[in-house]
GUFI-616120 format. One line per 8 residues: number of its first residue (from 0); for each residue x, y, z of N, C-alpha, C, O. Coordinates in nm, 2 decimals, always signed. Layout:
NUM) X,Y,Z,X,Y,Z,X,Y,Z,X,Y,Z  ...
REM end
This chain:
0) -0.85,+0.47,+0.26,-0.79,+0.36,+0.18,-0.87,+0.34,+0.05,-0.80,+0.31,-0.05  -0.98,+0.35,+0.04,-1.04,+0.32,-0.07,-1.04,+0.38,-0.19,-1.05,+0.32,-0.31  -1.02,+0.54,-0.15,-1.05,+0.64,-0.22,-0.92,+0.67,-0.31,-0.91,+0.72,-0.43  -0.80,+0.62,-0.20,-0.65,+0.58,-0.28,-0.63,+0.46,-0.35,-0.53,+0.47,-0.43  -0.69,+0.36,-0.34,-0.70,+0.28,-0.42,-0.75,+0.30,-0.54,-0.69,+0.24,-0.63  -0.87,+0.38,-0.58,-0.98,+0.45,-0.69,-0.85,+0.53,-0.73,-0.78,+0.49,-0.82  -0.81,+0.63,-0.66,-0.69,+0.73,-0.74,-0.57,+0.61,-0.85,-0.54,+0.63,-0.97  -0.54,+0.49,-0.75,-0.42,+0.45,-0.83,-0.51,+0.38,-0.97,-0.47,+0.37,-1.08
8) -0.63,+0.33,-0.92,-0.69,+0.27,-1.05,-0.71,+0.37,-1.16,-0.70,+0.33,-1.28  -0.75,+0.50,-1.12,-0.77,+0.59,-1.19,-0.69,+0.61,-1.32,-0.72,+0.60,-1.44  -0.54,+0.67,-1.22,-0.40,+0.67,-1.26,-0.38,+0.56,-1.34,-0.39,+0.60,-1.46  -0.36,+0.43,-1.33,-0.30,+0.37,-1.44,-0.42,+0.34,-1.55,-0.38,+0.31,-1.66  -0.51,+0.33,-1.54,-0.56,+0.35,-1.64,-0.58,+0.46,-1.77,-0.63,+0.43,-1.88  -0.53,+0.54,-1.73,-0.52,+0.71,-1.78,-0.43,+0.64,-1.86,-0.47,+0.59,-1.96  -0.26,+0.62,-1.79,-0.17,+0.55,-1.80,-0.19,+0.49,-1.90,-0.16,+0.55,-2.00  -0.23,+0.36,-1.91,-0.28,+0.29,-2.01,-0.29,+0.35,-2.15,-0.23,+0.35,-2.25
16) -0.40,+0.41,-2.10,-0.46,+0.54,-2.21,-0.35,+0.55,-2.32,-0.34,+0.48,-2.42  -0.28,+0.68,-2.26,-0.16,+0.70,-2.31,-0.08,+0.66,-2.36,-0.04,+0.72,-2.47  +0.00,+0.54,-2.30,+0.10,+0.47,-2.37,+0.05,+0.34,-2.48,+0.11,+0.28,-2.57  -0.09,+0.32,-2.44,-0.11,+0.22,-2.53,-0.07,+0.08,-2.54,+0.01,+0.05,-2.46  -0.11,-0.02,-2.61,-0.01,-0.14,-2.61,+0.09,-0.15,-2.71,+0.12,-0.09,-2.81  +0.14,-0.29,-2.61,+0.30,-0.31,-2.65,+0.29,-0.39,-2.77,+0.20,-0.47,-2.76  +0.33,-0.39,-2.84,+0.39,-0.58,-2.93,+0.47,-0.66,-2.89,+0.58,-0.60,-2.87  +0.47,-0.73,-2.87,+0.55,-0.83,-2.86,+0.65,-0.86,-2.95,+0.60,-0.91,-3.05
24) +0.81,-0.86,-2.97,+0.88,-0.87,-3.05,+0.87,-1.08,-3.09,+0.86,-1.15,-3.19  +0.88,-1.10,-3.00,+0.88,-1.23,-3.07,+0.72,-1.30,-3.12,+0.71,-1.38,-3.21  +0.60,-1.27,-3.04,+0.46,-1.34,-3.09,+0.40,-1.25,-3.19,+0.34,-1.30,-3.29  +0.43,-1.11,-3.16,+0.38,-1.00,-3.26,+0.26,-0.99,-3.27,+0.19,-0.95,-3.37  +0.20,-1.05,-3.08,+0.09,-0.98,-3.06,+0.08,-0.81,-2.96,+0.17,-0.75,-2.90  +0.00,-0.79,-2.97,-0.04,-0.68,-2.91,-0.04,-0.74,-2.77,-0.03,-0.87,-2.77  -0.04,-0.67,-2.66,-0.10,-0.69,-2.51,-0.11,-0.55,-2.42,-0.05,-0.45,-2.46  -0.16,-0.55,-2.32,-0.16,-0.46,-2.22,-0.06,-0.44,-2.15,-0.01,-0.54,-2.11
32) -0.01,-0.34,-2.12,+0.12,-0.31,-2.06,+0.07,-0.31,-1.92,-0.04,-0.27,-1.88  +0.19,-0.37,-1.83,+0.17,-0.37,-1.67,+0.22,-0.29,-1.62,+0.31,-0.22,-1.66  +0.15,-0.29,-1.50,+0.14,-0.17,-1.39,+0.33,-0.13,-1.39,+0.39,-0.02,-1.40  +0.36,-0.21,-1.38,+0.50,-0.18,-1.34,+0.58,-0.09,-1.45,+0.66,+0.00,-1.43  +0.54,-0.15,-1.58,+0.60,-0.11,-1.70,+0.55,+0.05,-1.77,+0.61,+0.12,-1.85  +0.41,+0.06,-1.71,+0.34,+0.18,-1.72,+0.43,+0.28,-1.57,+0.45,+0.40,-1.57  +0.47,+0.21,-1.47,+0.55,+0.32,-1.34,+0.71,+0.31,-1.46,+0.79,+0.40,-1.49  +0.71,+0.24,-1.49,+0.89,+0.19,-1.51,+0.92,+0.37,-1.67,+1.02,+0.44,-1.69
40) +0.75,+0.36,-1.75,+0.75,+0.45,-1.84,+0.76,+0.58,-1.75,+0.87,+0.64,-1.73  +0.63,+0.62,-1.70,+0.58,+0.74,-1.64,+0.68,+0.69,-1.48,+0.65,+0.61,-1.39  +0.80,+0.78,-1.51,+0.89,+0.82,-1.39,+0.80,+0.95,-1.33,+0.82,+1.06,-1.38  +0.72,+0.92,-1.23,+0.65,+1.03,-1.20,+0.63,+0.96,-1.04,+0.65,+0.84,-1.02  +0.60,+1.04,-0.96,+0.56,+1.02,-0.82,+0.42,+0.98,-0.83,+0.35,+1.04,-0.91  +0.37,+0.85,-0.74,+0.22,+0.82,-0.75,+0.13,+0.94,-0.76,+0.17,+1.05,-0.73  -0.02,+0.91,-0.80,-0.12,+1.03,-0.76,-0.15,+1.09,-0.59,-0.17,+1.20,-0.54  -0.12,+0.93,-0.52,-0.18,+0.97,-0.41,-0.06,+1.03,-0.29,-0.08,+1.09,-0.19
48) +0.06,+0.98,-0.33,+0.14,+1.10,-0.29,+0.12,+1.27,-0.28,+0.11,+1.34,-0.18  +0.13,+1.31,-0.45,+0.14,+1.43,-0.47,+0.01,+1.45,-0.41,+0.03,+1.56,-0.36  -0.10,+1.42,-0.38,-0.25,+1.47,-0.37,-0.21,+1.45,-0.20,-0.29,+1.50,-0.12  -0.13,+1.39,-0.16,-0.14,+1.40,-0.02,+0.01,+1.51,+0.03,+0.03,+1.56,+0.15  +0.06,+1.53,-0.05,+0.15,+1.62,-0.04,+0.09,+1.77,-0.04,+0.08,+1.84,+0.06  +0.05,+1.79,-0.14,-0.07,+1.94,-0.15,-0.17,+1.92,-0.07,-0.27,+1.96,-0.13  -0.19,+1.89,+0.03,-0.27,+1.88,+0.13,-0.20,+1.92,+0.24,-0.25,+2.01,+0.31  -0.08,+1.86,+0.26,-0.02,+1.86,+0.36,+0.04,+1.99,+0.34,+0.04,+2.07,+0.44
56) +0.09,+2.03,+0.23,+0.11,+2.24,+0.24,-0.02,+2.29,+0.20,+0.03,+2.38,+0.13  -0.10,+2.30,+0.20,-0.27,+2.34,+0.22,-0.26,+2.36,+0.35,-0.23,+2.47,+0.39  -0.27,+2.27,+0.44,-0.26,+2.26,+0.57,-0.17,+2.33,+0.65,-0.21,+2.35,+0.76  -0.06,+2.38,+0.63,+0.00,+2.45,+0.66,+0.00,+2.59,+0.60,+0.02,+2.67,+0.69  -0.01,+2.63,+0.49,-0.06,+2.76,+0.43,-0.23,+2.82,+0.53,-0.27,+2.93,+0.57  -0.29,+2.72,+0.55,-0.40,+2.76,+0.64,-0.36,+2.79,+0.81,-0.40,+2.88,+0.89  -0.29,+2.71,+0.83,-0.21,+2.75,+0.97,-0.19,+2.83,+0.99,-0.24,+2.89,+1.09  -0.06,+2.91,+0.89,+0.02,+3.07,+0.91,-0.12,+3.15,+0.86,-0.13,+3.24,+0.95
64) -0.19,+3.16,+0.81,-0.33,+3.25,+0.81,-0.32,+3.35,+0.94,-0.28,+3.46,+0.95  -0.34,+3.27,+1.01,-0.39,+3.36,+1.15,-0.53,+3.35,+1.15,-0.59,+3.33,+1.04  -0.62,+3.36,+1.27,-0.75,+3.36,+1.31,-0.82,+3.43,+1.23,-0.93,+3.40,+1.19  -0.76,+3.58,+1.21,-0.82,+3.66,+1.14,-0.92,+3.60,+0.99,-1.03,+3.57,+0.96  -0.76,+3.61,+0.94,-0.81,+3.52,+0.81,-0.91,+3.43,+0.82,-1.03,+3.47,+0.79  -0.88,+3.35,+0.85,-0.94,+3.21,+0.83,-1.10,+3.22,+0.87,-1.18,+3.13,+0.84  -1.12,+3.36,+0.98,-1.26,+3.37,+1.00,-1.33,+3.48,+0.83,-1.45,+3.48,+0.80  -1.28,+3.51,+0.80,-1.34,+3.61,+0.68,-1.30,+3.47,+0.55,-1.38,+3.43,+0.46
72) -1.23,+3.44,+0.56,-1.25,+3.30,+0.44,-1.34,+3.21,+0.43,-1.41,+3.16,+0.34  -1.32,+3.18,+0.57,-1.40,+3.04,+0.58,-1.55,+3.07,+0.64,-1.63,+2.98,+0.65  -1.58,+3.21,+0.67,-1.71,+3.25,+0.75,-1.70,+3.22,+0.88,-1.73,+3.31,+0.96  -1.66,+3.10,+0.95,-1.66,+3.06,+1.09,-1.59,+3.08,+1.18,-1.48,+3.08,+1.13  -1.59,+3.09,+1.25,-1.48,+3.06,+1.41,-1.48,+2.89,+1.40,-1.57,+2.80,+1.39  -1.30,+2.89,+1.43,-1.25,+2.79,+1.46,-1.27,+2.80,+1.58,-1.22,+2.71,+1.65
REM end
Protein backbone atom coordinates (compact mmCIF):
# COMPACT_ATOMS: atom_id res chain seq x y z
CA UNK A 1 0.00 0.00 0.00
CA UNK A 2 2.57 2.39 0.59
CA UNK A 3 4.57 1.99 -2.29
CA UNK A 4 1.15 2.65 -4.38
CA UNK A 5 0.52 5.44 -2.73
CA UNK A 6 4.46 6.86 -3.53
CA UNK A 7 3.52 5.68 -7.37
CA UNK A 8 0.20 7.88 -7.31
CA UNK A 9 2.20 10.79 -5.68
CA UNK A 10 4.80 10.27 -8.01
CA UNK A 11 2.33 10.29 -11.01
CA UNK A 12 0.54 13.34 -10.33
CA UNK A 13 3.15 15.29 -9.66
CA UNK A 14 4.94 14.44 -12.99
CA UNK A 15 1.43 15.38 -13.97
CA UNK A 16 1.56 18.59 -12.54
CA UNK A 17 4.90 18.94 -14.14
CA UNK A 18 3.46 18.89 -17.45
CA UNK A 19 0.32 20.49 -17.59
CA UNK A 20 1.31 23.29 -15.41
CA UNK A 21 -0.94 25.90 -13.91
CA UNK A 22 -4.29 27.03 -14.68
CA UNK A 23 -5.51 30.88 -14.62
CA UNK A 24 -8.29 31.58 -13.53
CA UNK A 25 -10.64 33.26 -15.91
CA UNK A 26 -12.34 35.43 -13.54
CA UNK A 27 -9.35 36.24 -10.60
CA UNK A 28 -6.53 35.90 -13.23
CA UNK A 29 -4.65 34.21 -10.80
CA UNK A 30 -2.48 31.33 -11.46
CA UNK A 31 -3.23 28.04 -9.16
CA UNK A 32 -2.48 24.37 -9.03
CA UNK A 33 -4.48 22.10 -10.92
CA UNK A 34 -6.31 19.23 -8.96
CA UNK A 35 -5.86 15.75 -8.90
CA UNK A 36 -9.01 15.32 -10.56
CA UNK A 37 -8.51 17.86 -13.33
CA UNK A 38 -4.89 16.61 -13.94
CA UNK A 39 -6.99 12.56 -14.28
CA UNK A 40 -9.90 14.55 -16.11
CA UNK A 41 -6.63 16.01 -18.61
CA UNK A 42 -4.39 12.74 -18.75
CA UNK A 43 -7.27 10.15 -19.87
CA UNK A 44 -4.73 7.48 -19.04
CA UNK A 45 -5.18 4.35 -16.70
CA UNK A 46 -3.47 4.96 -13.10
CA UNK A 47 0.36 4.07 -12.69
CA UNK A 48 -0.38 1.45 -10.32
CA UNK A 49 -2.76 -0.35 -12.43
CA UNK A 50 -0.64 -0.70 -15.51
CA UNK A 51 2.42 -1.62 -13.15
CA UNK A 52 0.20 -4.19 -11.66
CA UNK A 53 -1.06 -5.24 -14.90
CA UNK A 54 2.67 -6.07 -16.35
CA UNK A 55 3.25 -7.97 -13.51
CA UNK A 56 0.41 -9.95 -13.73
CA UNK A 57 1.51 -10.99 -17.58
CA UNK A 58 5.13 -11.27 -16.25
CA UNK A 59 3.73 -13.73 -14.13
CA UNK A 60 2.25 -15.62 -16.50
CA UNK A 61 4.90 -15.32 -19.30
CA UNK A 62 7.13 -17.03 -16.47
CA UNK A 63 4.59 -19.77 -15.88
CA UNK A 64 4.39 -21.11 -19.66
CA UNK A 65 8.42 -21.14 -19.41
CA UNK A 66 8.51 -24.55 -18.26
CA UNK A 67 11.02 -25.74 -15.45
CA UNK A 68 13.59 -25.93 -17.91
CA UNK A 69 13.67 -22.47 -18.53
CA UNK A 70 13.22 -20.91 -15.65
CA UNK A 71 16.16 -23.06 -14.16
CA UNK A 72 18.92 -21.66 -16.75
CA UNK A 73 17.36 -17.99 -16.32
CA UNK A 74 16.90 -17.76 -13.02
CA UNK A 75 20.05 -20.16 -11.94
CA UNK A 76 17.72 -22.01 -9.25
CA UNK A 77 15.32 -24.74 -8.82
CA UNK A 78 11.96 -23.83 -8.08
Amino acid sequence: MREEHRLRLFGNRVLTRIFGPKREEVTREWRKLQNEELNYLYSSPNIVRVIKSKRMIWAGNVERMGEESRIQIFGTET
